[in-house]
Backbone as a printed PyTorch tensor [residue, N CA C, xyz], in Angstrom:
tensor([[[-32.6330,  17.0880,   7.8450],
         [-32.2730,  15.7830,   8.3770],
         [-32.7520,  14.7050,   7.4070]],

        [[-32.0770,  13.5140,   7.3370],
         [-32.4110,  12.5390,   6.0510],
         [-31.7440,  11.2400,   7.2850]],

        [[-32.9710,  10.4100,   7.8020],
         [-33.3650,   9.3850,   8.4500],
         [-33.4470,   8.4820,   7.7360]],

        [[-32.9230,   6.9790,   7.9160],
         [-33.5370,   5.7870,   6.9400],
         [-32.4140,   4.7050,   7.8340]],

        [[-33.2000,   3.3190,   7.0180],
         [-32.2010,   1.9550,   7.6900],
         [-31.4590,   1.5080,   6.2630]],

        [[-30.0450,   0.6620,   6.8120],
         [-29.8400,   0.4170,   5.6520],
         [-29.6680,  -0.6720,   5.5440]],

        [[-30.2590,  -1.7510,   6.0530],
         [-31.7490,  -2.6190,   5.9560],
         [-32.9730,  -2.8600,   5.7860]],

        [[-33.2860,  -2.1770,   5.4550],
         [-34.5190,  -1.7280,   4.8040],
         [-34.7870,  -0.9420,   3.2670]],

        [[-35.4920,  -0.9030,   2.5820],
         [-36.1150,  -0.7450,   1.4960],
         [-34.9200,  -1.5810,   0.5300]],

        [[-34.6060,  -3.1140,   0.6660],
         [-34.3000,  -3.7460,  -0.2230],
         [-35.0160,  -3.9660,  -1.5040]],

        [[-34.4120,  -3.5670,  -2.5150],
         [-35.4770,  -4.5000,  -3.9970],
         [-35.6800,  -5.6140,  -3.5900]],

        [[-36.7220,  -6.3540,  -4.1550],
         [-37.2440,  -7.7780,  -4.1190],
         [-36.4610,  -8.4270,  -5.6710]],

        [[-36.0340,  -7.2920,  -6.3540],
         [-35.6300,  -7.6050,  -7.5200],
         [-34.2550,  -7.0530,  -7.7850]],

        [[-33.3520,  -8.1310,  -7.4200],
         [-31.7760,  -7.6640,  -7.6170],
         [-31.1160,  -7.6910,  -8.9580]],

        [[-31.6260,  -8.1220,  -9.8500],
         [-30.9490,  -8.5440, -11.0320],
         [-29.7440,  -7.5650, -11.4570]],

        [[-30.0540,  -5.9230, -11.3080],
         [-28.8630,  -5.3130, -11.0830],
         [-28.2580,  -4.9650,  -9.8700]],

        [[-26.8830,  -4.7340,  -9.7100],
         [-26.7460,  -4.1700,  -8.5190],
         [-27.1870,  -2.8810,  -8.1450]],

        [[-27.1840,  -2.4740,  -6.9340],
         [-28.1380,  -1.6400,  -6.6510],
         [-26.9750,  -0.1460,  -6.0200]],

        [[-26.9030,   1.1030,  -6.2210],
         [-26.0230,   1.8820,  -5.7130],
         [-26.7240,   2.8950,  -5.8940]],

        [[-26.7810,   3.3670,  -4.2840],
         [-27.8210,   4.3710,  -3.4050],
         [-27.3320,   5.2080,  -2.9470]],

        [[-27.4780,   7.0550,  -3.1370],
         [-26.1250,   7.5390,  -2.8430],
         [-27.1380,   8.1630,  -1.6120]],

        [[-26.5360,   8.1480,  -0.2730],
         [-27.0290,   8.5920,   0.6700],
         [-26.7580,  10.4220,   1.4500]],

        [[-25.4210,  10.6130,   1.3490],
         [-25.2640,  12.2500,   1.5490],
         [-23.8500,  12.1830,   0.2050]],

        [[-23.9320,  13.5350,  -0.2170],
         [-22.6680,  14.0230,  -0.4650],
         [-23.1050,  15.3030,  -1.0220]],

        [[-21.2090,  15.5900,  -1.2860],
         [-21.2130,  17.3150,  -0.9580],
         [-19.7480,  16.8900,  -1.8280]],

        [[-18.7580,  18.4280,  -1.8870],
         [-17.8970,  18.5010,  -2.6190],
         [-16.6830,  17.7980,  -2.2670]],

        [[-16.8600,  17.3110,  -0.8680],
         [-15.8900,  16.2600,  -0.2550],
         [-15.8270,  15.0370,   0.0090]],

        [[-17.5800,  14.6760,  -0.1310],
         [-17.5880,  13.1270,   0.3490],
         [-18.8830,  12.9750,  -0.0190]],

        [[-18.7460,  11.5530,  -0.3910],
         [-19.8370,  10.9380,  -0.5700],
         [-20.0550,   8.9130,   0.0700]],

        [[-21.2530,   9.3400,   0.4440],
         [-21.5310,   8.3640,   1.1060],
         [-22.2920,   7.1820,   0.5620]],

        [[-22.6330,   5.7820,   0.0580],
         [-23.0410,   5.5240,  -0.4190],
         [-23.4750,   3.8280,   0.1450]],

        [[-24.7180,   3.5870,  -0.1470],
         [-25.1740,   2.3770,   0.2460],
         [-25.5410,   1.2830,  -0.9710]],

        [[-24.4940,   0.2540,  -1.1110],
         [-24.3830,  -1.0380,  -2.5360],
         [-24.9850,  -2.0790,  -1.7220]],

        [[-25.6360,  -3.1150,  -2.8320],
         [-26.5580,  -4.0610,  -2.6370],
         [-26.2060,  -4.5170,  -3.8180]],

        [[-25.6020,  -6.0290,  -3.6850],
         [-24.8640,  -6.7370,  -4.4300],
         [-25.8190,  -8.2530,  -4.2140]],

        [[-25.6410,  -9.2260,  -4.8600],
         [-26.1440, -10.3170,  -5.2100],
         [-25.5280, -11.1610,  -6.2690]],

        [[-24.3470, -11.9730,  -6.0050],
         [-23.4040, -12.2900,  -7.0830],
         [-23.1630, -11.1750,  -8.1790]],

        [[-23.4390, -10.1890,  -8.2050],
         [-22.4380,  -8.9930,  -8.9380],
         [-21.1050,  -9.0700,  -8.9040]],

        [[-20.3730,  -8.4980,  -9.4980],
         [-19.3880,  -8.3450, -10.0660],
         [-18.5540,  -7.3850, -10.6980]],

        [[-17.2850,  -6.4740, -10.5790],
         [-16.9530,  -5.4020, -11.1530],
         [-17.4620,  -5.8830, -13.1290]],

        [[-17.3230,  -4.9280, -13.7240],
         [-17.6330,  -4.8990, -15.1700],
         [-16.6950,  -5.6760, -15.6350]],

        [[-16.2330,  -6.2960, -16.6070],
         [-15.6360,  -6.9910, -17.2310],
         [-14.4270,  -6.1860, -18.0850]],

        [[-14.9970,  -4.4520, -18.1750],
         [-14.3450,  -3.4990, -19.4610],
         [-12.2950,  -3.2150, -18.2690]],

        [[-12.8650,  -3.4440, -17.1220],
         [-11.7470,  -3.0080, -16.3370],
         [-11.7720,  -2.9240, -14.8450]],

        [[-10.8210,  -2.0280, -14.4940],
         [-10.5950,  -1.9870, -12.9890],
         [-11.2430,  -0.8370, -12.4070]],

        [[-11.8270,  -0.4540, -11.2020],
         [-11.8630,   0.7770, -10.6030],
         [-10.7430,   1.7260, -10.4390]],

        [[-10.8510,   2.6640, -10.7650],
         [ -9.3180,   4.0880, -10.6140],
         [-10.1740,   5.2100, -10.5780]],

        [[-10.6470,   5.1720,  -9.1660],
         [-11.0760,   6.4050,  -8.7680],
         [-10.2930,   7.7870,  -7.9470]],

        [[-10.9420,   8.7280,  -8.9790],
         [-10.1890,   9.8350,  -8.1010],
         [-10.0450,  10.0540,  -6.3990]],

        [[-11.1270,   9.4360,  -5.6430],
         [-11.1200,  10.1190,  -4.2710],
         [-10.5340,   8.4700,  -3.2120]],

        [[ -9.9190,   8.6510,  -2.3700],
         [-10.1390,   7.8190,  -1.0990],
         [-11.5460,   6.9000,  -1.2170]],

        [[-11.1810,   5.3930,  -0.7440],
         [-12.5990,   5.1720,  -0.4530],
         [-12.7270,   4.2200,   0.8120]],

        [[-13.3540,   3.9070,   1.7910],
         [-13.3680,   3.3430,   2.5610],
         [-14.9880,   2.5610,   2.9850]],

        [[-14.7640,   1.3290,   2.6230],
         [-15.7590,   0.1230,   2.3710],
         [-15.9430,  -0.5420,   3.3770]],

        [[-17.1110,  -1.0680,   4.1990],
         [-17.2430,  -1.6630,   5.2070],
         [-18.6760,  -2.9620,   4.1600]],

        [[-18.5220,  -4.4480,   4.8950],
         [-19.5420,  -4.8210,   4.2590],
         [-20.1530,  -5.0820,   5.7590]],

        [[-21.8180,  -4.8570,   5.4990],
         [-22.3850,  -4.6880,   6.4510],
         [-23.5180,  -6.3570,   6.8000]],

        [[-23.6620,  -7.1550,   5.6050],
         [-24.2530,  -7.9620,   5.4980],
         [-23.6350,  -9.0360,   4.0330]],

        [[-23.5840, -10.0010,   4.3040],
         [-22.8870, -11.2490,   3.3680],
         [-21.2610, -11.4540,   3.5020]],

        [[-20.7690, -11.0890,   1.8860],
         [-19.4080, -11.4420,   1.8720],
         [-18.8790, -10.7830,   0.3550]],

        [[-17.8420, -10.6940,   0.1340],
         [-17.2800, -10.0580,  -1.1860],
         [-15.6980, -10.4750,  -1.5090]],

        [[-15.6240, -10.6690,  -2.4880],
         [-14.1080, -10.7290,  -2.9880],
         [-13.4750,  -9.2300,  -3.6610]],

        [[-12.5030,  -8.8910,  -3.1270],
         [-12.1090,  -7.7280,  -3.8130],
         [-10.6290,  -8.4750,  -4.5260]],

        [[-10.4650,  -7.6980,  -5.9720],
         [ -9.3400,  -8.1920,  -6.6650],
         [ -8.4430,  -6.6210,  -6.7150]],

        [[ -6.5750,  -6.8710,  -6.5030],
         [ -6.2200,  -5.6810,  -7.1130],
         [ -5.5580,  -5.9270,  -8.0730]],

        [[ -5.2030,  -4.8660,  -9.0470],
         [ -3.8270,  -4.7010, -10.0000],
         [ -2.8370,  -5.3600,  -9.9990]],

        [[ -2.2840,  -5.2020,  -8.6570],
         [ -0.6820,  -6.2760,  -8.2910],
         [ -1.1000,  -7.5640,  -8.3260]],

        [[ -2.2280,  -8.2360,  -8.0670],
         [ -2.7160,  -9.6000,  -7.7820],
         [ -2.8580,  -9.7070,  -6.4890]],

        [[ -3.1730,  -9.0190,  -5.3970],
         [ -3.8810,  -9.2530,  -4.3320],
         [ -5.2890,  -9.7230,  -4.3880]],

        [[ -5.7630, -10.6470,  -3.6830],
         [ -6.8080, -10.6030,  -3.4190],
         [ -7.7020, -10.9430,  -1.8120]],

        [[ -8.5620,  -9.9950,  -1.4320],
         [ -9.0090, -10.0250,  -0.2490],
         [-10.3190, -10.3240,   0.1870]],

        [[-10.6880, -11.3250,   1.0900],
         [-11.8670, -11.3540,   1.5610],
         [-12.5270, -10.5990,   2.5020]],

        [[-13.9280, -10.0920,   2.2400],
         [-14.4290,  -9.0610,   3.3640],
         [-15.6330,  -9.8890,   3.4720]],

        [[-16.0180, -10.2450,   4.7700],
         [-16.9930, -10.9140,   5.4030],
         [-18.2230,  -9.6890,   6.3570]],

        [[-18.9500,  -9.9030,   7.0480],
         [-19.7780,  -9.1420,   7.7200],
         [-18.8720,  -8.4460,   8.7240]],

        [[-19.2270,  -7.2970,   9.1900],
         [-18.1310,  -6.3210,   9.7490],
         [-16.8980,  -5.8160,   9.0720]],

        [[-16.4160,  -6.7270,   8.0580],
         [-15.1180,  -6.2590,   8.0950],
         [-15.0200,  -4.7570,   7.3550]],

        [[-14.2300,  -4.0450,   7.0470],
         [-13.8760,  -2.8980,   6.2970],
         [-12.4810,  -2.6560,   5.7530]],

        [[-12.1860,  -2.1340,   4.9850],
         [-11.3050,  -1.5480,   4.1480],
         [-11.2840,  -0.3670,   3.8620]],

        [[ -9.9210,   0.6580,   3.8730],
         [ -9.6080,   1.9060,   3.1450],
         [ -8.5590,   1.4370,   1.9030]],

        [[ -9.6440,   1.8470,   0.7910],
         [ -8.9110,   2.0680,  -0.5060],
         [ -8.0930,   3.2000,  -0.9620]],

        [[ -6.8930,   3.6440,  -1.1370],
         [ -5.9760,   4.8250,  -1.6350],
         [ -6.6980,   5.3020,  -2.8000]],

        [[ -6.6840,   6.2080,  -3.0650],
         [ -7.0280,   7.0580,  -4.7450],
         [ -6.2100,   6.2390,  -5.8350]],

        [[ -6.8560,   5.9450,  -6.7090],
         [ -5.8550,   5.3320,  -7.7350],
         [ -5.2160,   4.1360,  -7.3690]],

        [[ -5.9140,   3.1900,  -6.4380],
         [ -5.4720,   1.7380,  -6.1050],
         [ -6.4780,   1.2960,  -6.9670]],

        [[ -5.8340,   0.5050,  -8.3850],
         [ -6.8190,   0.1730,  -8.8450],
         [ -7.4360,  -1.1710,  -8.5250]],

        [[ -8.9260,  -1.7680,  -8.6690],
         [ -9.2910,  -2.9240,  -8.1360],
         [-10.6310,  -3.2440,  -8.5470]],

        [[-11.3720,  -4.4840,  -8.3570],
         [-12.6140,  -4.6210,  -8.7020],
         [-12.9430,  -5.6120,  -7.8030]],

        [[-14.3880,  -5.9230,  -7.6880],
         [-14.8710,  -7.1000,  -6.9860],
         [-14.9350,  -8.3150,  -8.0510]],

        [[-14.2420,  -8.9410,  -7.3770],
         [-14.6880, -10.6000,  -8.5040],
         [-15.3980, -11.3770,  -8.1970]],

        [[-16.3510, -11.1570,  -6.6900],
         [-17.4190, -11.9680,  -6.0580],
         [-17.7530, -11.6120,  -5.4170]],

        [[-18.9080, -11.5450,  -5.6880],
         [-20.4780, -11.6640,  -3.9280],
         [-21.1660, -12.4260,  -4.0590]],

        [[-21.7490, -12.7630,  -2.7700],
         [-22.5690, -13.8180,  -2.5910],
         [-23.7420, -14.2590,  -3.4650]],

        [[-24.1810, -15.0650,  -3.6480],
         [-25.0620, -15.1160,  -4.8780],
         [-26.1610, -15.7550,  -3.6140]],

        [[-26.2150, -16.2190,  -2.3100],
         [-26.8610, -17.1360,  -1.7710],
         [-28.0480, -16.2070,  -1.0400]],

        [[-27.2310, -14.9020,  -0.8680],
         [-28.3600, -14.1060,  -0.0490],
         [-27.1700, -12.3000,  -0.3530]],

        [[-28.3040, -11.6090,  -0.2720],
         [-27.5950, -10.0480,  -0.4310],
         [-26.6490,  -9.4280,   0.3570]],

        [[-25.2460,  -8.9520,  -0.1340],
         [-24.6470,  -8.3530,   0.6970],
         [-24.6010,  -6.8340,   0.0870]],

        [[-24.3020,  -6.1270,   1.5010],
         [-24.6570,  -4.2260,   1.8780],
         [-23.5020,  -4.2940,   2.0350]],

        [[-23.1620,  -3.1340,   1.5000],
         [-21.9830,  -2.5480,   1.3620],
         [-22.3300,  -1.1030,   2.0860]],

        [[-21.3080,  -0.5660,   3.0250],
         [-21.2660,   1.2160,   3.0280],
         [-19.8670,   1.6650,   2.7370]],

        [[-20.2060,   2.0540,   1.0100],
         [-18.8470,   2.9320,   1.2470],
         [-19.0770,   4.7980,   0.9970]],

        [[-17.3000,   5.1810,   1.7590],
         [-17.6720,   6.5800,   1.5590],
         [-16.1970,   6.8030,   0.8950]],

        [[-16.5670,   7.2420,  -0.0400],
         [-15.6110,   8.4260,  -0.7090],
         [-15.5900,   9.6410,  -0.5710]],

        [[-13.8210,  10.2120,  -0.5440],
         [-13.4260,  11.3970,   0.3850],
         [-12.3880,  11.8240,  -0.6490]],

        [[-12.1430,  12.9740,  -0.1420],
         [-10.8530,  13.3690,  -0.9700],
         [ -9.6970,  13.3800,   0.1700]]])
Protein backbone atom coordinates (compact mmCIF):
# COMPACT_ATOMS: atom_id res chain seq x y z
CA UNK A 1 0.00 0.00 0.00
CA UNK A 2 1.54 3.59 -0.86
CA UNK A 3 -0.59 6.34 1.28
CA UNK A 4 0.20 10.14 0.86
CA UNK A 5 -1.72 13.74 0.22
CA UNK A 6 -1.35 15.49 -2.76
CA UNK A 7 -1.19 18.51 -0.80
CA UNK A 8 1.28 17.94 1.02
CA UNK A 9 5.06 17.58 0.78
CA UNK A 10 5.17 20.75 -1.50
CA UNK A 11 8.86 22.16 -2.26
CA UNK A 12 9.28 25.49 -0.62
CA UNK A 13 11.45 25.81 -3.68
CA UNK A 14 9.67 25.73 -7.10
CA UNK A 15 12.06 27.13 -9.43
CA UNK A 16 11.63 23.87 -11.42
CA UNK A 17 8.59 22.23 -12.09
CA UNK A 18 8.07 19.49 -10.09
CA UNK A 19 6.82 15.77 -11.64
CA UNK A 20 6.11 13.01 -9.07
CA UNK A 21 5.33 9.73 -10.42
CA UNK A 22 2.92 8.15 -7.98
CA UNK A 23 1.91 4.32 -9.27
CA UNK A 24 2.68 2.81 -12.59
CA UNK A 25 2.95 -0.42 -14.25
CA UNK A 26 2.97 -1.45 -18.00
CA UNK A 27 -0.40 0.29 -18.52
CA UNK A 28 -0.62 3.35 -16.60
CA UNK A 29 0.90 5.75 -14.98
CA UNK A 30 -0.15 8.08 -12.57
CA UNK A 31 1.43 11.19 -11.86
CA UNK A 32 1.37 14.27 -9.53
CA UNK A 33 2.82 18.06 -11.41
CA UNK A 34 3.46 21.14 -9.42
CA UNK A 35 3.74 24.01 -11.65
CA UNK A 36 4.44 27.72 -10.75
CA UNK A 37 4.41 29.86 -13.96
CA UNK A 38 6.08 26.88 -15.85
CA UNK A 39 5.69 26.30 -19.09
CA UNK A 40 5.93 23.48 -21.87
CA UNK A 41 9.80 23.68 -23.24
CA UNK A 42 10.26 26.00 -25.89
CA UNK A 43 12.13 22.87 -28.25
CA UNK A 44 8.27 21.77 -29.04
CA UNK A 45 5.00 20.16 -28.47
CA UNK A 46 4.01 17.09 -26.34
CA UNK A 47 3.34 13.73 -28.72
CA UNK A 48 2.98 11.21 -26.39
CA UNK A 49 2.54 7.69 -27.00
CA UNK A 50 -0.26 6.81 -24.35
CA UNK A 51 -3.84 8.51 -23.58
CA UNK A 52 -3.64 11.11 -21.00
CA UNK A 53 -6.16 12.45 -18.79
CA UNK A 54 -5.37 15.75 -16.64
CA UNK A 55 -7.39 17.10 -13.90
CA UNK A 56 -5.99 20.47 -12.20
CA UNK A 57 -6.48 20.09 -8.66
CA UNK A 58 -5.30 23.55 -7.34
CA UNK A 59 -4.66 27.08 -9.42
CA UNK A 60 -5.09 27.38 -13.18
CA UNK A 61 -3.25 26.43 -16.57
CA UNK A 62 -3.34 27.26 -20.19
CA UNK A 63 -3.11 24.36 -22.47
CA UNK A 64 -2.06 25.18 -26.25
CA UNK A 65 -2.77 22.65 -29.30
CA UNK A 66 -1.28 22.06 -32.83
CA UNK A 67 -4.53 23.21 -34.69
CA UNK A 68 -4.53 26.48 -32.52
CA UNK A 69 -6.88 25.61 -29.85
CA UNK A 70 -6.48 26.91 -26.79
CA UNK A 71 -8.05 25.91 -23.36
CA UNK A 72 -8.44 27.04 -19.93
CA UNK A 73 -8.38 24.58 -16.92
CA UNK A 74 -9.20 26.18 -13.61
CA UNK A 75 -9.56 24.16 -10.13
CA UNK A 76 -11.64 20.98 -10.72
CA UNK A 77 -11.66 21.07 -14.16
CA UNK A 78 -10.16 18.00 -16.26
CA UNK A 79 -9.33 16.92 -19.61
CA UNK A 80 -8.72 13.62 -21.73
CA UNK A 81 -5.88 14.03 -24.11
CA UNK A 82 -5.88 11.38 -27.35
CA UNK A 83 -2.33 9.74 -28.02
CA UNK A 84 -0.60 11.89 -30.42
CA UNK A 85 -2.78 15.14 -29.80
CA UNK A 86 -0.03 17.19 -29.88
CA UNK A 87 0.04 20.23 -27.23
CA UNK A 88 1.85 22.13 -24.52
CA UNK A 89 1.06 24.38 -21.61
CA UNK A 90 1.70 28.07 -22.35
CA UNK A 91 0.69 29.13 -18.72
CA UNK A 92 0.38 28.60 -15.03
CA UNK A 93 -0.11 30.59 -12.45
CA UNK A 94 2.85 32.35 -11.32
CA UNK A 95 0.71 33.90 -8.16
CA UNK A 96 0.45 30.69 -6.15
CA UNK A 97 1.08 26.72 -7.18
CA UNK A 98 -1.04 24.74 -9.30
CA UNK A 99 -1.37 20.48 -8.90
CA UNK A 100 -1.94 18.80 -11.57
CA UNK A 101 -3.10 14.79 -11.56
CA UNK A 102 -2.46 13.29 -14.61
CA UNK A 103 -2.69 9.60 -15.65
CA UNK A 104 -1.43 8.07 -18.63
CA UNK A 105 -2.94 4.88 -20.15
CA UNK A 106 -2.69 3.05 -23.14
Amino acid sequence: MNKGNLFEAIPADLEKEVFEVLIENDNIRIERIISNGHTSPESGWYDQEQNEWVTVLKGEAVLEFEEGESLHLGKGDYLEIPSRKRHKVSRTSSEHETIWLAVHYR
